[in-house]
N, C-alpha and C positions, 0 to 999 in steps of 0.2 A: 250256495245258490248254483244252478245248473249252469255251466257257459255257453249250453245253445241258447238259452234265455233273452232274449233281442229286449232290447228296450230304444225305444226313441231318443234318447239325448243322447244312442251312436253315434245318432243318424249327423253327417256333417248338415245337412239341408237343415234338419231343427236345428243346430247349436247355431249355424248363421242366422237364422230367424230370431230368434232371441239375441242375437247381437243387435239386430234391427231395433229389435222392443227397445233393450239398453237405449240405442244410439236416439230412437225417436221420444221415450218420456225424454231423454234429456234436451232434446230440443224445443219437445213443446212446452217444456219449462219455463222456457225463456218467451213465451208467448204474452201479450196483454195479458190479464186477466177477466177483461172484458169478452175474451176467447173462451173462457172454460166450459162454454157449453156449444161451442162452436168448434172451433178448429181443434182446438185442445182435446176437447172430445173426440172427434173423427178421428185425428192421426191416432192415438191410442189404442181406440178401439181397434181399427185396422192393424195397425203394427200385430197388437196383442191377435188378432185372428189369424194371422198367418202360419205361427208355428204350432195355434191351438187346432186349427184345421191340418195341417199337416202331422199332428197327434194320435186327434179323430180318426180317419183314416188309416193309421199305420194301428189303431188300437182296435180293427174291427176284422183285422186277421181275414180279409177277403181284397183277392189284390183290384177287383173292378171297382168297388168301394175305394180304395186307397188311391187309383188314377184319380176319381172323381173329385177327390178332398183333398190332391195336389193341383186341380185345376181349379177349387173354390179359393185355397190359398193362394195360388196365381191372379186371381180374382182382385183378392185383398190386397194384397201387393200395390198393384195396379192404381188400387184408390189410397193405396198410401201415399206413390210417386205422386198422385197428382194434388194431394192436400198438401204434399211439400214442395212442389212449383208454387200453388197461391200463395202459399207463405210468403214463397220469396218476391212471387211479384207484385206484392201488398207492401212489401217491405219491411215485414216482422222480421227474417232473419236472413243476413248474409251470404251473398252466393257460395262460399265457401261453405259455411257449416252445411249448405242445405246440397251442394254436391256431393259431400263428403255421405250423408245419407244417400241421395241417389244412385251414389255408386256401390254402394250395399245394395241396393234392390235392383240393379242392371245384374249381379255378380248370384243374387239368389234368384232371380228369374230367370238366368240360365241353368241353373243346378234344378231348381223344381223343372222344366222343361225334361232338361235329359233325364232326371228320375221318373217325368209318366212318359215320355217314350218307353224305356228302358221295362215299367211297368207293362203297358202298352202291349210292348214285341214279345213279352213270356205269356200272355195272356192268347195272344193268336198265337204264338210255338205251343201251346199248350190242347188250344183248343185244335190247332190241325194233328197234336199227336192222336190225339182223343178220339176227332173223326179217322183218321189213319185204321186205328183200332180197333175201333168200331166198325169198317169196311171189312176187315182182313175178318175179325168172327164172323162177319154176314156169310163171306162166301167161304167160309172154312166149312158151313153148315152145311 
């Protein structure tokens, strides 16, 4: 196999994403069962979208697409934090265990951030080289 070959489970920002998934089925585990089409559902789903959006994105080889599907996995993020505050202010699970999540998604929502900056800042470096270029052939003419 080629070693310029990129694949996503490089990427630190996915492999913390799927720690998330890990850390949040095992939480919602521990949920009623009277939940499983509720809460149990939501965190899930959410969890599971973050690093499958951050996938998305890095799999469509255009980096404007790839800011856009770090910002929808920011997105998800976001309604994961907050299905795991009702948890705990329901009293399904202990401030600890649901800290312990939270601080995974404080810790990935800075790394997705600086990765679409970071996407971001090459996209205008790229596009002012391009107008740059595109000037200097104008008046080469």
């Amino acid at each position: 196999m080629d070693n310029a070959f990129q694949s996503v489970q490089r990427l630190k920002v996915w492999q913390k994403s799927m720690d998330l998934v890990e850390t949040s089925y095992k939480l919602s585990a521990r949920l009623p069962l009277d939940e499983r089409f509720g809460l149990i559902s939501q965190i899930r789903r959410a969890a599971t979208s973050v690093p499958a959006n951050i996938a998305e994105g890095f799999g469509r080889w255009n980096a404007k697409d790839f800011a856009r599907f770090a910002a929808i996995a920011s997105g998800s993020l976001r309604e994961l934090e907050t299905h795991l505050i009702i948890v705990q202010r329901l009293g399904y699970l202990d401030k600890a265990a649901v800290d312990s999540a939270l601080h995974l998604t404080d810790d990935l929502s800075r790394m997705l951030y600086r990765m679409r900056c970071r996407v971001l800042a090459n996209i205008a470096a790229s596009e002012q080289k391009s107008n740059f270029r595109s000037r200097t052939t104008k008046q080469a003419s």
